[in-house]
Every structure is written in C-alpha cells, then in structure tokens.
C-alpha positions in Angstrom: -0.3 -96.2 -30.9 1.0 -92.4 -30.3 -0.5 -91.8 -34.0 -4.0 -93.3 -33.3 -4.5 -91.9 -30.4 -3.4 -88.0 -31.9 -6.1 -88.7 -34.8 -8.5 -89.5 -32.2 -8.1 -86.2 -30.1 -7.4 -83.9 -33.0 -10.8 -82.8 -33.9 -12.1 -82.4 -30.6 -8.6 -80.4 -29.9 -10.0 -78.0 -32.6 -13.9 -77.9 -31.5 -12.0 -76.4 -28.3 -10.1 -73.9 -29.8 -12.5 -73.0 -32.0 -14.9 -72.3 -29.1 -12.3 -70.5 -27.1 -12.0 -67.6 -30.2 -15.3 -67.3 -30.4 -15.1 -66.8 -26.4 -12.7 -64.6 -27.0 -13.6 -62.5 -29.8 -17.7 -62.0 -28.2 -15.9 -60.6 -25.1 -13.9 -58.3 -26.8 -16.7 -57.0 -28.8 -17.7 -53.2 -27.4 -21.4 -53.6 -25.8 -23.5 -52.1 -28.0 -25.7 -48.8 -26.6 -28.5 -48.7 -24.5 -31.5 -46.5 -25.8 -33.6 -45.2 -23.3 -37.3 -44.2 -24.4 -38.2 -41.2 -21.9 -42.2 -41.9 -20.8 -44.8 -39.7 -22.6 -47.1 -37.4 -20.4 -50.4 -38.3 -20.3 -52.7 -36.3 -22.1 -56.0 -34.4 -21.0 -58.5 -31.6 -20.3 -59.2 -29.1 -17.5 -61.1 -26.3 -16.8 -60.1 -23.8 -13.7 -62.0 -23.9 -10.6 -63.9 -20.8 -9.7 -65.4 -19.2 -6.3 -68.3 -17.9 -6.6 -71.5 -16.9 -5.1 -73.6 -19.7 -5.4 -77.0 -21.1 -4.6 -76.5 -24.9 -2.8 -79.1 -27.3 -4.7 -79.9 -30.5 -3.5 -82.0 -33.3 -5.7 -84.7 -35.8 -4.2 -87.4 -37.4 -5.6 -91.2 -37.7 -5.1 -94.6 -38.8 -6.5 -97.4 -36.2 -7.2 -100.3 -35.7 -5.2 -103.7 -33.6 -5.2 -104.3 -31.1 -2.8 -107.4 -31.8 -2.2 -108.8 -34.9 -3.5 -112.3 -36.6 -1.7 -114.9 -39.4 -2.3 -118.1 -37.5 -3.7 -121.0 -38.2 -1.6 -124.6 -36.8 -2.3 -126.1 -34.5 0.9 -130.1 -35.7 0.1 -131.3 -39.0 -1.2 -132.8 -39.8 -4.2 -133.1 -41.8 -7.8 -129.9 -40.6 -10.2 -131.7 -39.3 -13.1 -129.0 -37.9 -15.1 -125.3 -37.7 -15.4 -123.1 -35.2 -16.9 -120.2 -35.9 -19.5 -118.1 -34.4 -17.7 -118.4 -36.6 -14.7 -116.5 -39.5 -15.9 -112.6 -41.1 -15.1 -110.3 -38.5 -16.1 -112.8 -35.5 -17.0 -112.4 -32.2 -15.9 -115.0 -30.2 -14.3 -115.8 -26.2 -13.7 -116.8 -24.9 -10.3 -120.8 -25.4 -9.7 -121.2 -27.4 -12.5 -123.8 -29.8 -12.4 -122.4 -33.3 -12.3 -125.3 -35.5 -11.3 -128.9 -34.7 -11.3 -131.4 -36.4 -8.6 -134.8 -36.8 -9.1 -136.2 -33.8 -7.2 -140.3 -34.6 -7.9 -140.3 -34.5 -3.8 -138.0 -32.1 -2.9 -140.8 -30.0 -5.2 -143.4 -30.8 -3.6 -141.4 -30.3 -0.1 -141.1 -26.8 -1.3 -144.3 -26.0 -2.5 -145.3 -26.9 1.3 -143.3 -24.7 2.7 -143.9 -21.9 1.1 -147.8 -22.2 1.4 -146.5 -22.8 5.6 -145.1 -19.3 5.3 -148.7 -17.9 4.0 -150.3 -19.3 6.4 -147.9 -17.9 9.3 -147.8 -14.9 7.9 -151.9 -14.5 8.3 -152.0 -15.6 11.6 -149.4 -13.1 12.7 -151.2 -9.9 10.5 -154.4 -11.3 13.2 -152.6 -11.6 15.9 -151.0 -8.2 15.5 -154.6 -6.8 14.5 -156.3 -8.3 18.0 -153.7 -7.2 19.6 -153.9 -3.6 18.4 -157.6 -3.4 19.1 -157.4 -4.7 22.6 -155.1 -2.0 23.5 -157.4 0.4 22.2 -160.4 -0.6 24.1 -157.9 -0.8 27.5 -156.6 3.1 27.1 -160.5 3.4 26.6 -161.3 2.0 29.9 -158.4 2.9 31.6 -156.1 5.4 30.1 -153.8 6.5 33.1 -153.2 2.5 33.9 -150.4 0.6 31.8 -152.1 -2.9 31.1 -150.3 -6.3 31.5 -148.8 -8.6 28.4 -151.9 -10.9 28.7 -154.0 -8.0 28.6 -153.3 -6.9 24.9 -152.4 -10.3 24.0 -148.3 -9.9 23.7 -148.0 -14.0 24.0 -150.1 -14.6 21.0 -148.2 -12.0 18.8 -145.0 -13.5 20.1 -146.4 -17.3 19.5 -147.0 -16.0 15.6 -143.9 -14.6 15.2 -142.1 -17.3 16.3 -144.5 -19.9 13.9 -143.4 -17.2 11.0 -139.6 -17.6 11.7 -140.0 -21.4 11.5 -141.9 -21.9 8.5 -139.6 -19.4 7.2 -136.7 -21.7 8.6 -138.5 -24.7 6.9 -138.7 -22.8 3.7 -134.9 -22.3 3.3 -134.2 -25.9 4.4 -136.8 -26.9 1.7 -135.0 -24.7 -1.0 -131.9 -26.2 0.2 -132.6 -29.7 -0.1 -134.0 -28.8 -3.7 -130.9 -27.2 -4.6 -128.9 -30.2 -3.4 -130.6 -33.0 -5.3 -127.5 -31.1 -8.3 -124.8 -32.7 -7.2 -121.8 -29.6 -7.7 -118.4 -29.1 -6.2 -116.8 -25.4 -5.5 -113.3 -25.7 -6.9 -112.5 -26.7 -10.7 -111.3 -30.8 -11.2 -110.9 -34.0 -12.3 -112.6 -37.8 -11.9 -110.5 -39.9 -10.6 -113.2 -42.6 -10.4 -116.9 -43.0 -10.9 -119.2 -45.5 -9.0 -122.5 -45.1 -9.9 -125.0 -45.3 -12.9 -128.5 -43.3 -13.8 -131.1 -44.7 -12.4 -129.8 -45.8 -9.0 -131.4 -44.3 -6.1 -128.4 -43.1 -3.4 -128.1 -42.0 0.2 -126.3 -39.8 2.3 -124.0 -42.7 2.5 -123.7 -43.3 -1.0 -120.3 -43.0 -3.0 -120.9 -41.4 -6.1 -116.8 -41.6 -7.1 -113.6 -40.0 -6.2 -112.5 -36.5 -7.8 -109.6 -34.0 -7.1 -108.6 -30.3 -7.3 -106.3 -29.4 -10.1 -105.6 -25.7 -8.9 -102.6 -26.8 -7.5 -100.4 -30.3 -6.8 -98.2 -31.4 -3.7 -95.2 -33.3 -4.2 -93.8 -35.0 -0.8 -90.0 -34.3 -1.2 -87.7 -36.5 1.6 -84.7 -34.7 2.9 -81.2 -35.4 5.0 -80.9 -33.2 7.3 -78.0 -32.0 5.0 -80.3 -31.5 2.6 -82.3 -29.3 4.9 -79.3 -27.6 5.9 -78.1 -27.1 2.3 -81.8 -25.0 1.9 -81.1 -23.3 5.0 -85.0 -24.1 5.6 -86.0 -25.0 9.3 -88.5 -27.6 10.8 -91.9 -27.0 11.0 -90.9 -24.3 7.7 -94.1 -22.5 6.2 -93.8 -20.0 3.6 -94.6 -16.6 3.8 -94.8 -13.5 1.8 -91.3 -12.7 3.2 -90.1 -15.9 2.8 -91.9 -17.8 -0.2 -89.3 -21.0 0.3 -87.0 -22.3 -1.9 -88.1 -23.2 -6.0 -87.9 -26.6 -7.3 -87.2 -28.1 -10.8 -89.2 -30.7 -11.2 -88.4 -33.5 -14.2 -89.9 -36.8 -15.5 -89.7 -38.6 -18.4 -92.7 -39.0 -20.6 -92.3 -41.2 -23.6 -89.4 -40.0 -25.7 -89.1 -36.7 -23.9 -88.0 -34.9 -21.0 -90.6 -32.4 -19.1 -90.1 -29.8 -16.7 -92.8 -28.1 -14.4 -91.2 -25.2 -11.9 -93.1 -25.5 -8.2 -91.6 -24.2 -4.9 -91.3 -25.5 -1.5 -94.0 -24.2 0.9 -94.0 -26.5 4.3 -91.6 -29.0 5.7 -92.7 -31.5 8.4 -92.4 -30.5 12.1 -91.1 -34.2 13.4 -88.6 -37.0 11.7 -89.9 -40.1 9.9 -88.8 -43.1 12.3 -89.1 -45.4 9.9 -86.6 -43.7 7.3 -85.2 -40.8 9.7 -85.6 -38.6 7.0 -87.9 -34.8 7.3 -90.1 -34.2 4.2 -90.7 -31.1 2.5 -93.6 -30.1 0.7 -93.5 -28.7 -3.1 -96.4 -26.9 -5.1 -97.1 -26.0 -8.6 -100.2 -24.0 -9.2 -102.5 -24.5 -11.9 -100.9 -28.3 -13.0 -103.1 -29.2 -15.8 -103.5 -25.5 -17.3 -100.8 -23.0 -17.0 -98.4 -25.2 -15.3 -98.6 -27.7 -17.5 -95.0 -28.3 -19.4 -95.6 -28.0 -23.1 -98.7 -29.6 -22.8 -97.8 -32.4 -20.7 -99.8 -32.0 -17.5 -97.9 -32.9 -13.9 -100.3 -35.6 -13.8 -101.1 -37.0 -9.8 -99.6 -40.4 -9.4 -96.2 -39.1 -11.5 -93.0 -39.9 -10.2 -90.8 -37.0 -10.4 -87.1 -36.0 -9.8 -86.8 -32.7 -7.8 -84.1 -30.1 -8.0 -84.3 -27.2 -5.2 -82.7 -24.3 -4.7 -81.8 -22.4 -1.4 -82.9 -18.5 -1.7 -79.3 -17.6 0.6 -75.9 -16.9 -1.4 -72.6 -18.5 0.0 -69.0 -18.5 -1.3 -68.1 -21.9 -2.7 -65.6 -23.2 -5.0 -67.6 -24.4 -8.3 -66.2 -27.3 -10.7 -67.9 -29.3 -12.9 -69.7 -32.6 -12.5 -67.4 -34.1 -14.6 -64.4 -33.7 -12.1 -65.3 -35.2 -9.3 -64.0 -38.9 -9.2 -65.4 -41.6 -6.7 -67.9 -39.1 -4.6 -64.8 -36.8 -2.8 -61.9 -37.2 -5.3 -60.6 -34.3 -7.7 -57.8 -34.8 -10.0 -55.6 -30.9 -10.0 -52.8 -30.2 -12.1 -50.2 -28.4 -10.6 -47.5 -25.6 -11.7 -45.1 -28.7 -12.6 -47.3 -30.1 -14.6 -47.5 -33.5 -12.3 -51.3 -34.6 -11.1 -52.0 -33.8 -7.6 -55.3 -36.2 -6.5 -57.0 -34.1 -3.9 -60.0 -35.0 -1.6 -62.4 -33.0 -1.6 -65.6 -31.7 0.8 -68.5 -31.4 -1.7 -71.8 -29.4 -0.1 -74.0 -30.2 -3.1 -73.8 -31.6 -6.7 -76.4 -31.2 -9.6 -76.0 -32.9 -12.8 -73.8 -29.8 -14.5 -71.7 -28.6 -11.4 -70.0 -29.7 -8.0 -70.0 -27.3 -5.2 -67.2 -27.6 -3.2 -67.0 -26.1 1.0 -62.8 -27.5 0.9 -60.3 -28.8 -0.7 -59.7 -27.0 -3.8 -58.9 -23.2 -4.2 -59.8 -20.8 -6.5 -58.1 -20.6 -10.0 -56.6 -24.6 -9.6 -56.4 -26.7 -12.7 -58.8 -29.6 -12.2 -59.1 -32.2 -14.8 -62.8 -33.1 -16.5 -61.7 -35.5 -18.8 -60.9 -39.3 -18.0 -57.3 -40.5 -16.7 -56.6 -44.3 -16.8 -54.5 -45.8 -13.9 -53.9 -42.4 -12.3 -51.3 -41.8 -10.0 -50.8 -39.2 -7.5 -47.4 -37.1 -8.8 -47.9 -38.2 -12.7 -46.7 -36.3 -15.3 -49.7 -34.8 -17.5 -49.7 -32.5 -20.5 -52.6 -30.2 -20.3 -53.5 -30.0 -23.8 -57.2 -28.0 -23.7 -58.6 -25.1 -21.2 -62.4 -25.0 -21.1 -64.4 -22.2 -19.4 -65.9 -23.2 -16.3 -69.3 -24.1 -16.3 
C-alpha cells in the first residue's frame, strides 16, 4: 500500500521541486539594466524681434465707385438723328465731344429769327436816337437858356428801343444756345455705363439718354474700427489738405490668373458712425483709373471689389516680427537663454500679410519662433537650429 501510494506522489513530488529551482534560480538572477533614452529637443526656426520705427497699417476692403457718375439727359427736345460710336456700353469719351446729334432744322430756323429781331431793334433804336437828337435841337432853338423835360426830347422812346435791343439780343443768345444744345456733350472725359435710346426717337427734357461716369478719378468706400482709425491717427470728419494729403493705400484684386495693384490715398472720412454696422468709413482715390492709374493695363474698373492696405503718415516705436510668428491672434512662441520655449501673449497694434506689429509683450532682440511647433508646451526644450534676418 506504502509502495502504491509513493509511486503515485512521486512525480508530482518532482514537478514541485522542479518549480521551486526554477523559483529559485529567476530570483537569484541579477536584474538586468535599465536604459534610459534622454528626450530629443524639438527642432525649429527663429528670427530676432526688432523695434523699430514703424508705420501702423491696417487692411479693409471695399468696392470701387465713380466720382461722378449721372443719367444723361438732353436740355432741348428733338428727333435723335445721329449717334456717335463712342457713345455705347463701355466706350470712352473726350470732353465736348459730340455724343448724340438732334435734329436742329428748328432750332435753325429759331436762330435765323432772332437774329433778323436784333436788325430790326437795332433800326428802331438808330431812329429813336436820331428823333431824339433833332428834337433837342429845335428846343435849344426855341429856348436855349431852359433845360427841356425827358418827354420833350423823347428820352422814353430811346429808352423803350434800347431796352427792345437788349431783348432780342437776349433772345439771340438763348436761340444760339438752344442750337448749340441739340449736340448732346459732357465737360469731363468718360465712360457708358448704359445706353437707352436709338436714332430716330424724338426725346424730351425728361428723356434718359443712358448713364455715363467720370474716369478722372475713382472712390473706394473703405469701413474702419475705430482702431483702425486710431491706427491712421486720422480724425472724424478728416479732409485732406496740402499739409496733410492723408494716408496712401495699396489697393489689390485678383483678375484672372493675376494679382493687380493700383496705389490711391485716403482723402475724407465720414463725420458720423454707421448704426447699422457701427463702423466710420473712409474715403480712398486714385486719379486717372483707366489711364495712368491703371495697373499694367488692367484698369481699377467701378464695380471691383478690392482689398485695401493703408498706411498712417506718423512714425511710432513698435516691436516688429513676422506674420509667421504670431499663433492664435495674441500668441508668440520665444526662445529663451536656456533654450526652453517660453509662450508669450502678446498686444498686436496691426498686422499685414509680411509683418506683426507689436505695442507689448515681446522686447527687442528676443528669439521668436516662425516655423511650426506641434503640441507645444510652455518650458519645452527646443534646439534652435536656423537664424533668419527679420523681415
């Protein structure tokens, strides 16, 4: 029984003892050693920040509009008997050029009338000047030591013939006049906008002949914070002067595959807030926007929406970085002496699409980083591998 049961227990007996050595031996094994892998600094780029005297900029947008832009009405009526080419949607036009012609058969004739009125006037003034000589005459005859009367020498008669002279004279001009007006003309150079009538039609007074603007110069209606305004250091109810022109403006849009550029400056802001968007507008011109202003051919067109970068004419210290290093509108990223990233906030007067001026926050000659950090934490070791000039 002894010897059955020993035979039984023996070869868990030795899975015990077996597992207790192995027990044994794994415990009295030296650990083996721990590695540690030190964390790599992050690499990037900065440029230094720099103070400088600097002109704040501030960028808005508007549409393009013509200074002077009217319906075209004729002043006399009449049939339309020609029209010239150069009145017609998008033409151009010279000063006192003849852009329709009315039929002027009784404006003619009108004339023609008037002048044979002043004739006639002028006769009967020559007689009544001539009777009234000789009846002076005969008066110092009769009676030279007595001074006689207006009636006498006939005074009212010259005076009723002069005054018949200045009015046929009066009705000559309006006669020339009216002849003049039947060519319809405009005193400043321009464009069609639209045309509404055809040869042949007879127009009024009342009549719309079509729509035209001046292209000597363009307005472009700029809205403004009053930060912005403050940024341009340009008051309320602003009009330029000779001593102060106002503040230039870039002006950019994008015409097919390229960028243009026109240069205007500001010459007026408004006097009173918008109460609708509580904004103040300004007023930008460019002279001369289809000829000489005209960015390398491409006209600043009225009706263009434009993106508009001014300038203030006053100087201020500011701390300048660039665009690049300004993170979530008031964040900039510094290096320090150690090395570590410091993540500053930051008061930022005006920004432009190549620079960040800054009022606070940054000081002259700091590290700030341009290029981009992924998960960055404030006190982050960094390795400042490139120095580019400031912009």
């Amino acid at each position: 029984m002894n010897k059955k049961i020993l035979k039984t227990a023996a070869p868990a007996l030795v899975l015990v003892l077996g597992f207790s050595a192995v027990q044994l031996m794994s415990a009295s094994k030296p650990a083996p050693e721990k590695k540690e892998e030190e964390q790599r600094p992050v690499s990037l780029v900065y440029t230094e920040a720099r103070k400088e005297a600097v002109h704040l900029a501030v960028t808005t947008q508007g549409e393009v509009r013509a200074h002077t832009e009217i319906d075209l009405t004729p002043e006399v009526s009449g049939r339309v008997v020609s029209i010239s080419h150069a009145f017609a949607e998008g033409a151009g036009f010279e000063p006192e050029e003849t852009l329709i012609q009315l039929d002027d058969a009784d404006y003619r004739l009108a004339l023609a009338q008037a002048e044979a009125g002043v004739a006639q006037a002028e006769v009967l003034l020559l007689q009544a000047q001539a009777a009234a000589k000789i009846k002076r005459q005969q008066w110092l005859d009769l009676s030279p030591n007595k001074e006689p009367t207006p009636l006498q020498v006939n005074k009212p008669q010259v005076l009723e013939a002069e005054a018949n002279l200045r009015s046929a004279r009066a009705e000559l001009d309006d006669a020339k006049l009216n002849l003049a007006r039947t060519k319809i003309r405009l005193p400043f150079r321009g464009r069609v906008a639209s045309r509404s009538i055809g040869v042949g039609q007879y127009v009024t007074p009342n009549t719309v002949l079509g729509r035209v603007f001046a292209t000597d110069r363009v307005e472009i209606r700029l809205p403004l914070t009053d930060t912005q305004l403050m940024e341009l250091a340009l008051p309320m109810g602003f009009v330029a002067s000779d001593k102060n022109p106002g503040p230039a403006v870039a002006l950019s849009a994008q015409i097919g595959a390229h960028q243009q550029s026109w240069q205007g400056r500001i010459v007026r802001t408004q006097a009173a807030i918008d109460q609708q968007t509580r904004l103040i507008y300004a007023v930008a011109e460019v002279a001369d926007p289809y000829g000489a202003g005209a960015s390398n051919g491409a006209p600043l067109a009225v009706g263009l929406f434009v993106t508009a970068e001014a300038e203030s004419v006053q100087e201020q210290q500011a701390v300048v970085v660039p665009r690049t290093a300004l993170r979530s509108a008031d964040k900039v990223y510094v290096v320090d002496d150690n090395d570590q990233l410091s993540i500053r906030t930051v008061d930022v007067l005006s920004t432009s699409h190549n620079r960040v001026v800054l009022a606070a926050g940054i000081a002259d000659g700091e590290r700030v980083v341009t290029s981009t950090v992924a998960n960055a934490v404030d006190g982050m070791k960094v390795q400042p591998i490139t120095h580019l000039a400031s912009n």
